[in-house]
C-alpha positions as CSV (number, residue, x, y, z in Angstrom):
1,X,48.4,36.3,95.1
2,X,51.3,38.0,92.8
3,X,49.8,40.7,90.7
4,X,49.2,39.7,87.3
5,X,51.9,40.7,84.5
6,X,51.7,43.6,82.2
7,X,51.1,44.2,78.8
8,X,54.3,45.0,77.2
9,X,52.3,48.6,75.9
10,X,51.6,49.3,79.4
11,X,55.5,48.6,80.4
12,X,56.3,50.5,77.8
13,X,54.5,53.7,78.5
14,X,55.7,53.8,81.9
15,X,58.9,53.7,80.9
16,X,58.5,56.5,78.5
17,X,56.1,58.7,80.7
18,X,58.3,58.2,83.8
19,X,61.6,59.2,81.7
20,X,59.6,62.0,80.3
21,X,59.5,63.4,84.2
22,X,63.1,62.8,85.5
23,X,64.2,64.0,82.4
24,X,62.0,67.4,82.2
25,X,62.4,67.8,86.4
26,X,66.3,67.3,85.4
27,X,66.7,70.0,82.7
28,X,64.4,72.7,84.3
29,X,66.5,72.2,87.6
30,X,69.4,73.1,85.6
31,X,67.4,75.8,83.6
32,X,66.8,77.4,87.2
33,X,70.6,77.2,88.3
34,X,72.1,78.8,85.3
35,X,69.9,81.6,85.9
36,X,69.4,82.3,89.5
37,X,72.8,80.8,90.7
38,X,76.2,82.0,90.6
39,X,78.5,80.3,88.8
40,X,81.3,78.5,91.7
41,X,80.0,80.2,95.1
42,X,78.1,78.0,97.7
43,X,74.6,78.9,98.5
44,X,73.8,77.4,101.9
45,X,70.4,76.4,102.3
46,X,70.7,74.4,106.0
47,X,74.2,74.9,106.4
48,X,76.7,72.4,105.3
49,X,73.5,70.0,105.4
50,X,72.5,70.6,102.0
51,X,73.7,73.4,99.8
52,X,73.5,75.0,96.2
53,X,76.5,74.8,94.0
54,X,76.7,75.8,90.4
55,X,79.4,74.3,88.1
56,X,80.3,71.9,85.0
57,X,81.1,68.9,85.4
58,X,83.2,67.5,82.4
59,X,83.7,64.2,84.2
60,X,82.1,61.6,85.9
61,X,82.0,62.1,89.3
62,X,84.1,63.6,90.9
63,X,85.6,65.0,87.9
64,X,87.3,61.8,87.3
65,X,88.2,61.5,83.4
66,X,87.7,65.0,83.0
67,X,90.1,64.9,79.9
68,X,88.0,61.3,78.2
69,X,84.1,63.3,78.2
70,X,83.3,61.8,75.1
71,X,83.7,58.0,76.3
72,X,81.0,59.3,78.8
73,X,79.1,60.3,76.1
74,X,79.2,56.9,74.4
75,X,78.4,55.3,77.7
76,X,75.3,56.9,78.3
77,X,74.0,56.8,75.0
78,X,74.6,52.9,75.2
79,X,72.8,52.5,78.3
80,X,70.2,54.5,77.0
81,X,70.1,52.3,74.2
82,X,69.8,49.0,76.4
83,X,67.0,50.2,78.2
84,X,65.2,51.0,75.4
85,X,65.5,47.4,74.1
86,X,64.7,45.9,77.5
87,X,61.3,48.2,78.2
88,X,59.9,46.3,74.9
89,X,60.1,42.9,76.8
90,X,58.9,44.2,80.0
91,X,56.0,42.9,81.5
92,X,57.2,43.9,85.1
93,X,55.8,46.9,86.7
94,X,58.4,47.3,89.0
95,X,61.0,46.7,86.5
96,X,59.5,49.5,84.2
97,X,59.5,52.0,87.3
98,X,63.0,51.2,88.0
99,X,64.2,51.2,84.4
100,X,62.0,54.7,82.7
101,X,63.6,56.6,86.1
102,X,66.6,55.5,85.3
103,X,66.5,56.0,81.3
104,X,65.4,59.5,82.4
105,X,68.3,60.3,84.4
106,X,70.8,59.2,82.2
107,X,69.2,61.1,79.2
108,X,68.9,64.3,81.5
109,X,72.9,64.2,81.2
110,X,73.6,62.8,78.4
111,X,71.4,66.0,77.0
112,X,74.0,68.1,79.0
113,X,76.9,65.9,77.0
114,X,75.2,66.5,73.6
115,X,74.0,70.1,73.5
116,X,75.9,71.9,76.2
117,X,79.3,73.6,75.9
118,X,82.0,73.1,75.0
119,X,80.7,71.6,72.0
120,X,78.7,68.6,70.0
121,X,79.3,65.1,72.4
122,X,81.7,66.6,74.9
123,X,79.5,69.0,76.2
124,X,80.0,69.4,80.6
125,X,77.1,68.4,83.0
126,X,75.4,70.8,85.2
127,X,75.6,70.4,88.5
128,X,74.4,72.1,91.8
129,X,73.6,69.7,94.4
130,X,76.1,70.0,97.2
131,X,76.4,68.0,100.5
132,X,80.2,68.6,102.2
133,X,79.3,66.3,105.0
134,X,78.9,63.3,103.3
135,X,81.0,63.5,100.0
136,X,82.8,66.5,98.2
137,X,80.9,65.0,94.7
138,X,78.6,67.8,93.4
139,X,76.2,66.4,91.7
140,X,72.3,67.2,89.9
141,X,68.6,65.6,89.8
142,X,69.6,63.1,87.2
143,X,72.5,61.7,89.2
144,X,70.2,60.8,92.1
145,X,68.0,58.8,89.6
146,X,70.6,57.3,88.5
147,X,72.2,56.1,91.5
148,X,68.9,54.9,92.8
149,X,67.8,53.2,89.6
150,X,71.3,51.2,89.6
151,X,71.0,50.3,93.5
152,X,66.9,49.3,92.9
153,X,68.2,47.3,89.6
154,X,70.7,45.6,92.1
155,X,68.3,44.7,94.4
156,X,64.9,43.9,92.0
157,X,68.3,41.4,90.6
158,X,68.8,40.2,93.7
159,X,65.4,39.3,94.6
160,X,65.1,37.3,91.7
161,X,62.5,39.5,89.5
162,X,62.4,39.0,86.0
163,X,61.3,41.0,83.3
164,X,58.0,39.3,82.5
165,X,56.9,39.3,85.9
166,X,57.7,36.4,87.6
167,X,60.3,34.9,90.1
168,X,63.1,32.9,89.8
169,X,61.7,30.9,93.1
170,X,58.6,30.4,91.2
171,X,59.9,28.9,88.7
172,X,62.0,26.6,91.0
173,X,58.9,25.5,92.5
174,X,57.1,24.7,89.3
175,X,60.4,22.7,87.9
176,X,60.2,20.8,91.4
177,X,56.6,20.2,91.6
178,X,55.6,16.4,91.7
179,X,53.7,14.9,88.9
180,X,50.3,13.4,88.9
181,X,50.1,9.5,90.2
182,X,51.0,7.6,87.5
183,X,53.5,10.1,86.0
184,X,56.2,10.3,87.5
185,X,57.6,6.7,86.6
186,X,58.8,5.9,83.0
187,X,56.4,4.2,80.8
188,X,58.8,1.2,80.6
189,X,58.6,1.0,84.3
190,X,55.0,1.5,84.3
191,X,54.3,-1.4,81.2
192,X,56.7,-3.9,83.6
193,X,54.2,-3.7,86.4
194,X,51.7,-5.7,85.2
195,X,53.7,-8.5,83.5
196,X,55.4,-8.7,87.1
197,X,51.8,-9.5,89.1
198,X,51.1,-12.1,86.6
199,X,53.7,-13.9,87.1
């Protein structure tokens, strides 16, 4: 039996508690590294496996566009602002799960783009995750939401979840479903019957 559907409150404050996380877990990560970490040198923590890198990222990744940070400024406050208007129609819980870790993750660096230098909107994103033997990319605790709230988005899409709840398939079903005896002929059809017995 498929879980019954939220109340759109409920969506809603999962959204907003669940970005409230990423996004504090996201800043005090970044709190931690301009502190305790130098600025450019490698920290190894199992080798090349994972390591501890400290820089500013003025780009997406891998510093692509460093020159155009403002257009990822704009970008991240705009899908900011879509998931905002979306969590007010949820009635999904898996959609709000998805959707307040990824609002948090793209607030955790869109803070960075606001507040951060170099200044007001084109400020550079802190960064400090490093894993050589996958990708050169450096990236931070709110990239990782965000990456895995656009592939989970992706597949909930896929799947055919909607927003209230339901499935595309159910729906499907209920569209194909036979009617009653007696109702699935017109009523001309059905007022003909008669007259043809009699004769």
């Amino acid at each position: 039996m498929a879980r019954p559907a939220l109340r759109r409150s409920a969506a809603g404050a999962i959204v907003a508690i669940l970005a409230a996380l990423v996004l504090a877990a996201d800043q005090f990560v970044k709190y931690l590294t301009i502190q305790h970490l130098p600025y450019g040198e490698p920290v190894p923590v199992m080798g090349r496996f994972f390591q501890l890198l400290y820089v500013r990222n003025p780009g997406a990744a891998f510093s692509i566009g460093s020159q155009f940070t403002w257009i990822f400024t704009i970008a991240l406050a705009l899908v900011a602002g879509v998931i905002v208007w979306k969590a007010f129609g949820l009635r999904s819980r898996l959609w709000a799960v998805v959707l307040g870790c990824l609002l948090g993750g793209v607030l955790g660096n869109l803070g960075d783009r606001l507040f951060r230098d170099p200044g007001f909107g084109v400020g550079h994103v802190v960064d400090m995750i490093s894993m050589p033997w996958m990708m050169p990319a450096i990236f931070n605790v709110a990239d990782v939401f965000i990456v895995t709230g656009m592939i989970s988005v992706a597949l909930l899409i896929v799947f055919g979840l909607r927003f209230d709840g339901s499935r595309e398939k159910d729906g499907e079903d209920s569209a194909d479903a036979p009617t009653p005896s007696g109702e699935d002929q017109p009523a001309s059809d059905a007022a003909e019957a008669p007259r043809t017995a009699e004769a």
